[in-house]
C-alpha positions as CSV (number, residue, x, y, z in Angstrom):
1,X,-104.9,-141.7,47.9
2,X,-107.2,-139.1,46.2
3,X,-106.5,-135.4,45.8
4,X,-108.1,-134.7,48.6
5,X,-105.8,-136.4,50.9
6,X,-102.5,-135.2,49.1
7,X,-103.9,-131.7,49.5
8,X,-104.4,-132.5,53.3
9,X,-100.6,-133.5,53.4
10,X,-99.4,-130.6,51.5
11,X,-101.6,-128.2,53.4
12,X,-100.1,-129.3,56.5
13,X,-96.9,-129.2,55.1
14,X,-97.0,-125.7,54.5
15,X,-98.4,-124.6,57.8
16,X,-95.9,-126.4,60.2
17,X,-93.3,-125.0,57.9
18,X,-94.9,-121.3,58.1
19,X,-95.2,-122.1,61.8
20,X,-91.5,-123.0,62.7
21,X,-89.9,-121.0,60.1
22,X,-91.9,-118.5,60.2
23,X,-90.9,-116.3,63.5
24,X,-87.5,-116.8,62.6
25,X,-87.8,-115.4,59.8
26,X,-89.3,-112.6,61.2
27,X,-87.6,-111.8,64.3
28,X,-83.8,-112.0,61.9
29,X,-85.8,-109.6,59.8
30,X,-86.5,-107.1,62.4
31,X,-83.4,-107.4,64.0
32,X,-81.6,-106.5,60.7
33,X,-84.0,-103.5,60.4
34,X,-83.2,-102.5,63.8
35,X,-79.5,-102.9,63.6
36,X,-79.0,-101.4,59.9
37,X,-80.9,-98.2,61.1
38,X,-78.7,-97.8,63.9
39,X,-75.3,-98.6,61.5
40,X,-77.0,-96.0,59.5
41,X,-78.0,-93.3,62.2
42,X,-74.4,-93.8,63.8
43,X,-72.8,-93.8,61.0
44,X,-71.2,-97.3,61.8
45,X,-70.3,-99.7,59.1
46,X,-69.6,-103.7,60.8
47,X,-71.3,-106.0,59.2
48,X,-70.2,-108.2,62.2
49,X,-72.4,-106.3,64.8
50,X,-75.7,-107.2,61.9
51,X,-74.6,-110.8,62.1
52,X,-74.4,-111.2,66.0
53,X,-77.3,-109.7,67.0
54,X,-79.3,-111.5,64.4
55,X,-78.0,-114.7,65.5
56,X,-78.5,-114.0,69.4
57,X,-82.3,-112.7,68.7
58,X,-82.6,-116.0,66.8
59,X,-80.6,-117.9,69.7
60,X,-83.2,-116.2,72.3
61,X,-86.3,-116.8,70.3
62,X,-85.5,-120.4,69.4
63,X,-85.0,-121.0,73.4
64,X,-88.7,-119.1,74.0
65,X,-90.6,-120.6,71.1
66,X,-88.4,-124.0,70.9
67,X,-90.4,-126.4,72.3
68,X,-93.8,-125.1,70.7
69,X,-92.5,-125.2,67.3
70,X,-90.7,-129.0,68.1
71,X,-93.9,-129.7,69.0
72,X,-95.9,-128.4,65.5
73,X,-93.1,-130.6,63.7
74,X,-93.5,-133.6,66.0
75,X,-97.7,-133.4,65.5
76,X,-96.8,-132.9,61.4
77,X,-94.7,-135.9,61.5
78,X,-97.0,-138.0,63.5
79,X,-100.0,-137.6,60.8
80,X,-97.8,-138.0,58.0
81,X,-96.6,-141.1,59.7
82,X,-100.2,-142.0,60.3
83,X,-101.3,-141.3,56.7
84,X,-99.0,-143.5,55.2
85,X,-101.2,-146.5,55.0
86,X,-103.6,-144.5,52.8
87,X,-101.1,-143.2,50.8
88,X,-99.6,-146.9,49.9
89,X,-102.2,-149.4,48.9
């Protein structure tokens, strides 16, 4: 295995992890924005209403974009799989 190839590995790495992590990430983000403005504008102070509607715009973005990021980890693990007789000899 050269550095080339460990590069290849890391770089995919990295991009199925952005990929599958990544709208998580942002649509908790949003939501928290969205919700602490409101808490803010209506003067309401539960930081149980921030946590539930976090968790159900994760919930409903992990049952849109579920399969598609299974499949960016399934295609990740497949080449890793497939690179590991380079990697050992």
């Amino acid at each position: 295995m050269n550095v080339d190839q460990a590069l290849a590995l890391i770089r995919g790495l990295l991009a199925a992890t952005m990929m599958v992590a990544g709208p998580i990430l942002v649509v908790a983000l949003i939501a928290g924005v969205a919700v602490g403005i409101f808490q803010t504008v209506t003067q309401i102070n539960e930081a149980g209403i921030s946590f539930l509607v976090k968790l159900i715009a994760v919930i409903a973005l992990m049952l849109v974009l579920g399969p598609v990021m299974m499949q960016q980890v399934v295609a990740y693990a497949r080449n890793t799989f497939a690179s590991v007789t380079t990697v050992v000899h």
